[in-house]
C-alpha positions in Angstrom: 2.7 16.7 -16.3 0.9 14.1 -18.1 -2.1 11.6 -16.9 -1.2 8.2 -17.2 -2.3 5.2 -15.4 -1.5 3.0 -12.2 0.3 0.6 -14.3 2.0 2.7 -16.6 3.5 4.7 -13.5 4.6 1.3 -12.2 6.3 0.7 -15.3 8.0 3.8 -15.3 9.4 3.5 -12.1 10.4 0.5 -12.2 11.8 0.9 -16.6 14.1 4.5 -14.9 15.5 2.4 -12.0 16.8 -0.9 -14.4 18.0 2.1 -17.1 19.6 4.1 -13.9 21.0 0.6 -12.0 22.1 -2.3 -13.7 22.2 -4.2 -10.6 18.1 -4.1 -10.6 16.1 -6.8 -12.0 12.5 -8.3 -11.9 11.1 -11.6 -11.6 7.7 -13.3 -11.2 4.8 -15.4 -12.7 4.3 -13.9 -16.5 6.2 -11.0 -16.3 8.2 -11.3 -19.2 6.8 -12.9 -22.1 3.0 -12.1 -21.2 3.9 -8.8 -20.6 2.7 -8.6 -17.0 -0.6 -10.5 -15.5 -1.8 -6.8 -15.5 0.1 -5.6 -18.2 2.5 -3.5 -15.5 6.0 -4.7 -16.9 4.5 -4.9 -20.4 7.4 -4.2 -23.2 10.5 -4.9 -20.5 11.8 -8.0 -21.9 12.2 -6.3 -25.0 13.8 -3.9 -23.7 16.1 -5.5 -20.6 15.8 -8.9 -22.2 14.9 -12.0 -20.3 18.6 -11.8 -17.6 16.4 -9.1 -15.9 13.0 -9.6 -16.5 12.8 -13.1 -15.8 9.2 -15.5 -15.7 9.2 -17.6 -13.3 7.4 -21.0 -12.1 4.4 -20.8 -10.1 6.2 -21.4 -6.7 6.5 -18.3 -4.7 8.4 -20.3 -2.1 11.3 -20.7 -4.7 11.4 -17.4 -6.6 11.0 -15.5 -3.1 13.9 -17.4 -1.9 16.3 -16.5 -4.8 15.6 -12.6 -4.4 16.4 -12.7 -1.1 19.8 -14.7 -1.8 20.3 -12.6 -4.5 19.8 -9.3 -2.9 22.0 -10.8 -0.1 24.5 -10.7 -3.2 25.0 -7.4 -4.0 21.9 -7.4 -6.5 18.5 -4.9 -6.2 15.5 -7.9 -7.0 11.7 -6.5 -7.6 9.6 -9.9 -7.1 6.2 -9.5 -8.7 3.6 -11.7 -6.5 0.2 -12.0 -8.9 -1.5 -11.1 -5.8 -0.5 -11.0 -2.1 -2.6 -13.7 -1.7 -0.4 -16.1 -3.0 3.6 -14.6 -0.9 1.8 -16.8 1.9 4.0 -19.7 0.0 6.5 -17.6 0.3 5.8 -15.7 4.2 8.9 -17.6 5.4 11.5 -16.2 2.7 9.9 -12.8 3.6 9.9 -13.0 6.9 12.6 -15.4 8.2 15.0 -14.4 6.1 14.6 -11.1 4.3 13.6 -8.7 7.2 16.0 -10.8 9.2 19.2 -10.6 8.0 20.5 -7.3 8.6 20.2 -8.3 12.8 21.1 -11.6 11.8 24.1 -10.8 10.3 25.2 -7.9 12.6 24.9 -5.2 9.5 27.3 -7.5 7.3 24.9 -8.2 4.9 21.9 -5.6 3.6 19.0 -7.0 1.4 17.7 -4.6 -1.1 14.6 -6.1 -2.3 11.1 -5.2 -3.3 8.3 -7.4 -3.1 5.3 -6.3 -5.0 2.1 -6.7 -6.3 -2.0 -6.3 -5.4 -3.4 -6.7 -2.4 -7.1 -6.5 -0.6 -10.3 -7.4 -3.0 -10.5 -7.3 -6.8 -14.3 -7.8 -7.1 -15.9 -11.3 -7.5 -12.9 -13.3 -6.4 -14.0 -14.6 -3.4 -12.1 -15.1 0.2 -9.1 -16.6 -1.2 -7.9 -14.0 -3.3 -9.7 -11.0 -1.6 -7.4 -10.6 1.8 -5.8 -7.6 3.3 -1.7 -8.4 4.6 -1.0 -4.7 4.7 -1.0 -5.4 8.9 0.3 -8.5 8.8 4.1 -7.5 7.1 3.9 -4.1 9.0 3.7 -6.3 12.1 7.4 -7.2 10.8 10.3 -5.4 12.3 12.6 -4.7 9.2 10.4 -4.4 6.8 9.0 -1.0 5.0 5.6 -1.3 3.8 4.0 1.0 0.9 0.3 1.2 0.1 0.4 4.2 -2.7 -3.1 5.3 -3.9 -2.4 7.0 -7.1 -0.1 6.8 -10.1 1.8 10.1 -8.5 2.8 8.5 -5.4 2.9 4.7 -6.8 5.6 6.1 -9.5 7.8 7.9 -6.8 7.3 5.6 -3.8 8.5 2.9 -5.8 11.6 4.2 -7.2 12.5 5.3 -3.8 11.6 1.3 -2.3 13.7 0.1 -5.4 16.7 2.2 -4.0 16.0 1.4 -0.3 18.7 -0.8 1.3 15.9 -2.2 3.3 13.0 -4.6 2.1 10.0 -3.3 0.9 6.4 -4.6 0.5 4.8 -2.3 -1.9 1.0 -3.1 -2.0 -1.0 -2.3 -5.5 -4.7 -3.0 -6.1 -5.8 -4.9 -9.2 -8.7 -2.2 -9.3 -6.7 0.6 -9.4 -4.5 -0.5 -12.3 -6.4 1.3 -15.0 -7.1 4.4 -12.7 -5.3 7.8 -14.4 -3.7 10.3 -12.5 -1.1 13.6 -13.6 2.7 12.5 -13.0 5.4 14.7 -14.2 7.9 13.8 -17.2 10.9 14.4 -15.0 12.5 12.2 -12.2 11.3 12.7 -8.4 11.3 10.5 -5.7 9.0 10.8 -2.9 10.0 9.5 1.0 8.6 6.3 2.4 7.7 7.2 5.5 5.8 10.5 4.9 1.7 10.7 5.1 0.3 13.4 2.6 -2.9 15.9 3.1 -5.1 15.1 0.2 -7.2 17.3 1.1 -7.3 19.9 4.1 -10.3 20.6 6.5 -10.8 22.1 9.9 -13.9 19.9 11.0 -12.6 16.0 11.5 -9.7 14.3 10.0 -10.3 10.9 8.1 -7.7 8.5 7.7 -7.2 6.3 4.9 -4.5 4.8 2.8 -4.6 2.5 -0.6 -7.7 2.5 -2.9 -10.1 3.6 0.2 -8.8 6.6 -0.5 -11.5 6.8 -2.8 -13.8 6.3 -0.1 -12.2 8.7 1.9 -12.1 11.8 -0.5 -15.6 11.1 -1.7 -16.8 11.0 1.8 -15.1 14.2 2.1 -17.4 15.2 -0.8 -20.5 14.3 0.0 -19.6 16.2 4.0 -18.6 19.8 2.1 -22.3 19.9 0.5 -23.2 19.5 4.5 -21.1 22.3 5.2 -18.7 19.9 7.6 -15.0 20.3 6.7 -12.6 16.9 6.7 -9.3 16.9 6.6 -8.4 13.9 4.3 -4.6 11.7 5.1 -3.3 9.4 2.8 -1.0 7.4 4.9 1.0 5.8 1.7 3.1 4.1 3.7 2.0 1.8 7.4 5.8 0.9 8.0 7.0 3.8 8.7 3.4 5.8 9.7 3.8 9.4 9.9 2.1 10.0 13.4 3.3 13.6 13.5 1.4 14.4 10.5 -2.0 12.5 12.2 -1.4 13.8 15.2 -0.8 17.8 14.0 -4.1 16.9 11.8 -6.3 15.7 15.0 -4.7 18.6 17.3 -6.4 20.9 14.5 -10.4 19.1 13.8 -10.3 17.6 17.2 -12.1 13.9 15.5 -10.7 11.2 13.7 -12.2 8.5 11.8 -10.1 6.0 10.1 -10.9 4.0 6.7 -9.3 0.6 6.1 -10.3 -2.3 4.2 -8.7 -5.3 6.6 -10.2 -7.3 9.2 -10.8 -5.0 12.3 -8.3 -7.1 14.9 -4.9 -6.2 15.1 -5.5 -3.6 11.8 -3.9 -0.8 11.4 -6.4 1.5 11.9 -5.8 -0.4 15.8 -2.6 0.8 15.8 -3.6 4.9 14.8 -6.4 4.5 17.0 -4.1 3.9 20.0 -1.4 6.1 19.4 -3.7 9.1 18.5 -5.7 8.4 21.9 -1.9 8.1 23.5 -0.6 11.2 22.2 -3.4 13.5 21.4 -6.3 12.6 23.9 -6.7 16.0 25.2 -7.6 17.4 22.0 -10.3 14.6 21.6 -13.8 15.5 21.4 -15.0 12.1 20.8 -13.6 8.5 20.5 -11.9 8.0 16.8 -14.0 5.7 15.2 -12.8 3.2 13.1 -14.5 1.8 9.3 -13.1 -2.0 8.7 -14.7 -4.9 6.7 -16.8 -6.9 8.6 -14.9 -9.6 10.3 -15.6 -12.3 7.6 -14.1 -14.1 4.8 -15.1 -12.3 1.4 -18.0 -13.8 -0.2 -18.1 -14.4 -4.3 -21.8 -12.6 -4.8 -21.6 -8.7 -5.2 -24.5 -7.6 -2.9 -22.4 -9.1 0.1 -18.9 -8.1 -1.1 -20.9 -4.2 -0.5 -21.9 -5.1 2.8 -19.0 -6.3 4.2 -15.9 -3.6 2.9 -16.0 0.1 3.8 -17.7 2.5 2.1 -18.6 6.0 1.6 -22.4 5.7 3.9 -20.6 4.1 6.7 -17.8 6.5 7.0 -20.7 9.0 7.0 -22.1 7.8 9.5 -19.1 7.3 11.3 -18.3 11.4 10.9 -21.9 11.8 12.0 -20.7 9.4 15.1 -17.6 11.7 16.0 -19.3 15.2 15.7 -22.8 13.9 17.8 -24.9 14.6 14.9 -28.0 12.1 14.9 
């Protein structure tokens, strides 16, 4: 084991998969001869040269388009979006054709592609590059969606999305690029599809994926100095979710509270919400409770950005909320 940051775990995954498969290839806006916009594919040209990591025009639409016709073709594309903000040009390619064509095509045509890049809030930004579309793709039959929260899980999630025969939307964090975590020298993969226990507890379960984990597990923090015990999930993926690992979790600390950074309609802290209350209501002892951003467009100035996102006090008070502590 060695730390090493988000990025560099990106790198790695993504550097062992073109070595492994010749077939795989990345494109995007500066990922060649800048290295990265975030410094994530730095040292790849020189190494796969620019047939297979290949800069592209800013035009999402286009670039989208030709990693879907190109994973259509036999190849394995990873499409770099700067930001998730931005695959809106390109929703229709995503979403129209890629997670389509499998049905469309009655299984005569797969498309192995991974779409990735940050998503949610970056800091001073402001709304139009600060948005959450974790919900909107998993809302997409046929695509997987990934939201990894540490170099660990970002480095083996994404060599098992890379070798997926399905397309994946794997969902970074501009803030968590620099953040270091211990990931072994030697290959591993780990499953989309399969929630992991960050940290076990036996008085409420909170619920988290992506960089609110940080919220989560530091919440978690702050309770054990109260003596209260929280089970802490890390989703990692929210197309597949692992209910059964929820579900087992609630069944145990008989609360829930769920952390996410989106909007609070249609999130997918919604969808938990309703299938924990479907399939573990008589272990409930109170509603789950859930800790969104406030429904409203990110401002630019700092003191509102801390207002409106979750955070570690209002998930505390949301655990006071669950156990009826005043």
């Amino acid at each position: 084991m060695r730390e090493i940051q988000f990025r560099e775990a990106l790198r790695e995954a993504m550097v062992e998969e073109m070595r492994r498969d010749e077939k795989v290839f990345l494109m995007g806006e500066e990922v060649a001869e800048y290295n990265g916009a975030y410094k994530v594919s730095q040292g790849m040209l020189d190494e796969f040269g620019p047939e297979r990591v290949i800069d592209t025009p800013i035009a999402e639409l286009g670039f989208g388009g030709i990693g879907v016709g190109a994973a259509m073709n036999g190849l394995r594309p990873i499409v770099e979006f700067m930001t998730f903000n931005f695959s809106l040009v390109a929703i229709d390619q995503i979403i129209n054709g890629s997670a389509k064509i499998m049905s469309m095509s009655g299984g005569q045509y797969s498309n192995p592609i991974v779409f990735r890049g940050p998503t949610g809030n970056a800091g001073m930004l402001s709304s139009q590059h600060s948005q959450n579309f974790e919900n909107w793709f998993a809302n997409t039959s046929g695509l997987k969606v990934v939201v990894p929260s540490n170099p660990y899980d970002a480095k083996g999630l994404l060599k098992s999305a890379i070798r997926d025969d399905d397309p994946v939307i794997f969902m970074e964090s501009e803030l968590m690029y620099g953040d270091k975590g211990q990931v072994p020298e030697e290959e591993y993969l780990i499953p989309i599809g399969k929630a992991d226990i960050k940290r076990e507890g036996n008085d409420v379960t909170i619920v988290s994926f992506g960089k609110f984990m940080k919220v989560a597990l530091q919440a978690a923090d702050e309770l054990a100095q109260k003596g209260i015990s929280a089970e802490v999930i890390d989703l990692r993926s929210v197309r597949p979710i692992d209910y059964a690992t929820i579900i087992n979790s609630v069944k145990k600390t008989n609360r829930c509270v769920v952390v996410e950074e989106a909007w609070p309609l249609a999130a997918i802290s919604s969808e938990l919400t309703y299938n924990i209350q479907r399939n573990a209501f008589d272990y409930l002892d109170a509603p789950v409770i859930r800790v969104n951003s406030l429904d409203l467009p990110l401002p630019y100035a700092p003191t509102l950005i801390e207002v409106i996102l979750p955070n570690v006090k209002r998930t505390l008070q949301a655990v006071d909320a669950v156990m009826y502590k005043k």
